[in-house]
C-alpha positions in Angstrom: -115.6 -23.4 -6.9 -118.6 -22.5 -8.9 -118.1 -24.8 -12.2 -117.6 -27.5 -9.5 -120.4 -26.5 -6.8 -123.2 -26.6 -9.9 -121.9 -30.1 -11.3 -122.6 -31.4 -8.0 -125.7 -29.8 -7.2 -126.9 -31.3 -10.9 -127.3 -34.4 -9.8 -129.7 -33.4 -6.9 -133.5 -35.1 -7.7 -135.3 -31.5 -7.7 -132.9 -30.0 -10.1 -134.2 -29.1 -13.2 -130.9 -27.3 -15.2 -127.9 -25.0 -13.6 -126.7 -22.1 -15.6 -124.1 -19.1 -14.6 -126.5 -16.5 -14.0 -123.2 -14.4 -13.4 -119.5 -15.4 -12.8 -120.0 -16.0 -9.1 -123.7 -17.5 -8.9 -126.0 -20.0 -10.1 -129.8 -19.7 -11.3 -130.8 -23.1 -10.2 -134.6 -24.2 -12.2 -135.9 -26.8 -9.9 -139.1 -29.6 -11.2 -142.3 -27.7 -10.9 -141.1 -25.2 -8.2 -139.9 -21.5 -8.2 -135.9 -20.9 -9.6 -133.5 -20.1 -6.8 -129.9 -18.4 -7.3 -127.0 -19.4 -5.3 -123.9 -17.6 -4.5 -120.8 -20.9 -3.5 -118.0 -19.5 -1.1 -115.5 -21.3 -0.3 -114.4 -18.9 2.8 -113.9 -20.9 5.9 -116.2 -19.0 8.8 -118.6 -16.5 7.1 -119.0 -13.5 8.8 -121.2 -10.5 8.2 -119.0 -8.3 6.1 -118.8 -11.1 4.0 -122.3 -11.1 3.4 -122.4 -7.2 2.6 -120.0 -7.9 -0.1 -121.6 -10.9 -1.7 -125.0 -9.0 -1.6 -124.2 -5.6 -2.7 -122.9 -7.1 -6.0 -125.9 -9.3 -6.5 -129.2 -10.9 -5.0 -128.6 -13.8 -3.8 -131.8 -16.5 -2.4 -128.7 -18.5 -0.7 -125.1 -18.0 0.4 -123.5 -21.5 0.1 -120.4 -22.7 1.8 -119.3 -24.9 0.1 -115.8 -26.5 1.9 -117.4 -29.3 5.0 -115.5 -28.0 7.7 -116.7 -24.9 7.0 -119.4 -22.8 9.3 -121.1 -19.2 9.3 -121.8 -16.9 12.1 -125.6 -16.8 13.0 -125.3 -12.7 13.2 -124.0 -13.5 9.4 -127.3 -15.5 8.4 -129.8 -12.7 10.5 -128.1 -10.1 8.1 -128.8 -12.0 5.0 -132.0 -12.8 6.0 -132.7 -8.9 6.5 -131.9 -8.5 3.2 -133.9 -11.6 1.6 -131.8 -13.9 1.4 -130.0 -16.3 3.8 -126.8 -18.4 4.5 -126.6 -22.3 4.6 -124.0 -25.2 4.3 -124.1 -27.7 1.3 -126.0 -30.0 4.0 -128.7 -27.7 4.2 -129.0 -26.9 0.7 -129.0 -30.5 -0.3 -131.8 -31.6 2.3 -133.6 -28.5 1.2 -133.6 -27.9 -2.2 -137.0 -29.4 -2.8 -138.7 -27.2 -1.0 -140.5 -23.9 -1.8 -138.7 -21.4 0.2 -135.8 -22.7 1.2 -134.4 -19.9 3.1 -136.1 -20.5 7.2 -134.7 -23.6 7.1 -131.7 -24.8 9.2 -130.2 -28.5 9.5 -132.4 -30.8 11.3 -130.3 -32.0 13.8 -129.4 -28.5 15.1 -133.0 -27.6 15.1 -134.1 -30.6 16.9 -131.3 -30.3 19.4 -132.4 -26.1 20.0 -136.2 -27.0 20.5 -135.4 -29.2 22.9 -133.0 -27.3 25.1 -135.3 -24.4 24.8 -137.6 -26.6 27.1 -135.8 -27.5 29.4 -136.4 -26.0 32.9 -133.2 -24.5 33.8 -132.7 -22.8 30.1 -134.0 -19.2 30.3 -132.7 -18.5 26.5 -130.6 -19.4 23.7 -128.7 -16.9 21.6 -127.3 -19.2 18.4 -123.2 -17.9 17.5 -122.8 -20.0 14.5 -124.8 -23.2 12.4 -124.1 -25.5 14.8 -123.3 -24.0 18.1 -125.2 -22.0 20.9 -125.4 -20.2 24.4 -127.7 -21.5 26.9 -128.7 -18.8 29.8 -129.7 -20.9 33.0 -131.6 -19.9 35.7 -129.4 -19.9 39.0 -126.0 -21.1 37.0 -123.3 -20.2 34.5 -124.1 -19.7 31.0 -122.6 -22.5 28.6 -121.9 -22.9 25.0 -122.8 -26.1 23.5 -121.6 -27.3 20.0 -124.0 -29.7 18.0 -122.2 -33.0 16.3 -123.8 -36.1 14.8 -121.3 -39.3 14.7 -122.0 -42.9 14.9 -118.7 -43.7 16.8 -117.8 -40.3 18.1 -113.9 -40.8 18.0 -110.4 -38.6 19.3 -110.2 -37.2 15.8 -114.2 -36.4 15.9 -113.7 -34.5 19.0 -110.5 -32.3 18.3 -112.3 -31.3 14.9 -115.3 -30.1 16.6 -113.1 -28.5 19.4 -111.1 -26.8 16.4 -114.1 -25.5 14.7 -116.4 -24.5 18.1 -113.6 -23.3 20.3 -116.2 -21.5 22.5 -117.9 -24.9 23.9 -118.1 -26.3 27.4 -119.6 -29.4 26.0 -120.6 -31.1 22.8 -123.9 -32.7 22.0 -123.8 -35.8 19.5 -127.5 -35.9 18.7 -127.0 -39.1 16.9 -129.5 -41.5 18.8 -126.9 -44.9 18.0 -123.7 -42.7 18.7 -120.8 -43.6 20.9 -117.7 -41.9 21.9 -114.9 -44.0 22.2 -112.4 -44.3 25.6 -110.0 -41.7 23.7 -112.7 -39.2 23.2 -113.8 -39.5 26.3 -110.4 -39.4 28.0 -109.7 -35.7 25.6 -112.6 -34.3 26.4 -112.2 -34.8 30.6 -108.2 -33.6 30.1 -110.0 -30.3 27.6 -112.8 -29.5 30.3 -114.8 -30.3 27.8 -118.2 -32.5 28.4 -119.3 -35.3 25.9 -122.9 -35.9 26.0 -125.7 -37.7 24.2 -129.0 -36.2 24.5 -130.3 -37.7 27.5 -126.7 -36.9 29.2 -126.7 -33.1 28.3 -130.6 -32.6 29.3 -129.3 -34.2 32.7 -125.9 -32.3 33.0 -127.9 -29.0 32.8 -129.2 -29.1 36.0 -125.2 -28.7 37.6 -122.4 -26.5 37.5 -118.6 -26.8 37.0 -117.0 -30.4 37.4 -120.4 -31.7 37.9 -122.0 -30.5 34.4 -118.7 -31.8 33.4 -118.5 -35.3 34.4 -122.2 -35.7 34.6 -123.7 -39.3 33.6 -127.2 -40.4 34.3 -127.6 -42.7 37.1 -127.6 -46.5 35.9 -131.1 -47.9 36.0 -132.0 -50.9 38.5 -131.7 -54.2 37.0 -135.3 -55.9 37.2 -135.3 -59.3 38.6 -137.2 -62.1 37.0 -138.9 -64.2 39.4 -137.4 -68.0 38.9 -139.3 -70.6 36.9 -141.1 -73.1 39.3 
C-alpha cells in the first residue's frame, strides 16, 4: 500500500521527491514549500484507536486512506488533530497538497455543503460523524443525518453505495450543481425512507418533518407568458 500510495502521489504537480521515511510512511518534499510525512492505511472506516496506534509509533502530518470507498470518523480526525496531525482521504490530499498546512482542510464539497446548512434558519447545530456525513439539530423538529455525494447522473448503484457506506442518513445531498438522479434512484430511495435532494431541495425539505422532509420537492415555478407579436 505504501510502495503503491507514493508512486501515485509522484506524479502530483507540487511533489518534489517521495522517500520511505520508515516502513509505513512517506516524507513527501514538495516545490518551494515545507516537507510533509504521510502515513497510507488501507483500513476501511478509521476510527480513533486507529489513530492512537498509527501515532504512538510515529508523527504523522497526515493519516491517508487510501481505498475510495473508504471513510474516517470525524471523532477520529479531532484526535489526530489534538495531537498535530490530521486524517484525510486521497481526495483531500490530492486537492491539498499544494498548500502550506494542509491539515484544516476538508473536501470542498462537504465544506460548502456544512456552511450552508449551518445558515439555515431551522438548523440550531451540526455535529460532523464521519468525512462526508453529518447531524443537523432543528429548532421545533427531529434531528436528521445527512450524507454528502457529488454525481453527475446520480444512479440505483450511486445510491445503494452511499446508503452502504452512511447507514445513519435520512437523506442524501448531491451537491453537484448539473446532477440528476435517475427514476431508479429515486424509486430506492422513496421504498429506503431515504430522501434524494439537490441543494435547493434539501434547504427546502428542512423546514418539514417525516414523509414531508421525505418527499419534499420545491414548488414548480409559474411559466411567464410572452405577450403575442402584433
Amino acid at each position: 500500500m505504501t510502495e503503491w500510495f507514493a508512486g501515485t502521489l509522484e506524479r502530483h504537480d507540487a511533489v518534489r521527491s517521495i522517500t520511505k521515511a520508515s516502513a509505513r510512511t512517506l516524507l513527501v518534499e514538495r516545490k518551494g514549500i515545507t516537507p510533509i510525512t504521510i502515513a497510507p492505511v488501507a483500513t476501511g472506516y478509521l476510527e480513533t484507536q486507529d489513530v492512537e496506534h498509527i501515532l504512538n509509533d510515529q508523527a504523522v502530518t497526515i493519516i491517508c486512506l487510501v481505498p475510495k470507498e473508504a471513510h474516517y470518523a470525524w471523532e477520529a480526525r479531532e484526535l489526530a488533530e489534538s495531537l498535530g496531525s490530521t486524517t484525510q482521504t486521497v481526495k483531500e490530499v490530492f486537492t491539498y497538497l499544494s498548500w502550506v498546512d494542509p491539515r484544516p482542510l476538508v473536501d470542498k464539497n462537504v465544506d460548502f455543503a456544512r456552511n450552508r446548512l449551518a445558515q439555515h434558519s431551522r438548523v440550531d447545530g451540526i455535529r460532523m460523524i464521519c468525512e462526508a456525513s453529518m447531524e443537523l439539530f432543528r429548532d421545533g423538529l427531529s434531528n436528521i443525518v445527512i450524507a454528502i455525494d457529488y454525481q453527475y447522473e446520480f444512479s440505483e448503484e450511486a445510491l445503494v453505495g452511499a446508503i452502504k457506506r452512511h447507514p445513519q442518513a435520512n437523506a442524501i445531498m448531491n451537491v453537484n450543481p448539473n446532477g440528476r438522479p435517475t427514476e431508479a434512484a429515486l424509486e430506492h430511495a422513496r421504498h429506503a425512507k431515504i430522501g434524494l435532494f439537490n441543494y435547493t431541495e434539501l434547504m427546502g425539505a428542512l423546514n418539514y418533518d417525516g414523509n414531508t422532509f421525505l418527499n419534499y420537492r420545491p414548488p414548480e415555478r409559474p411559466r411567464r407568458h410572452l405577450p403575442r407579436p402584433r
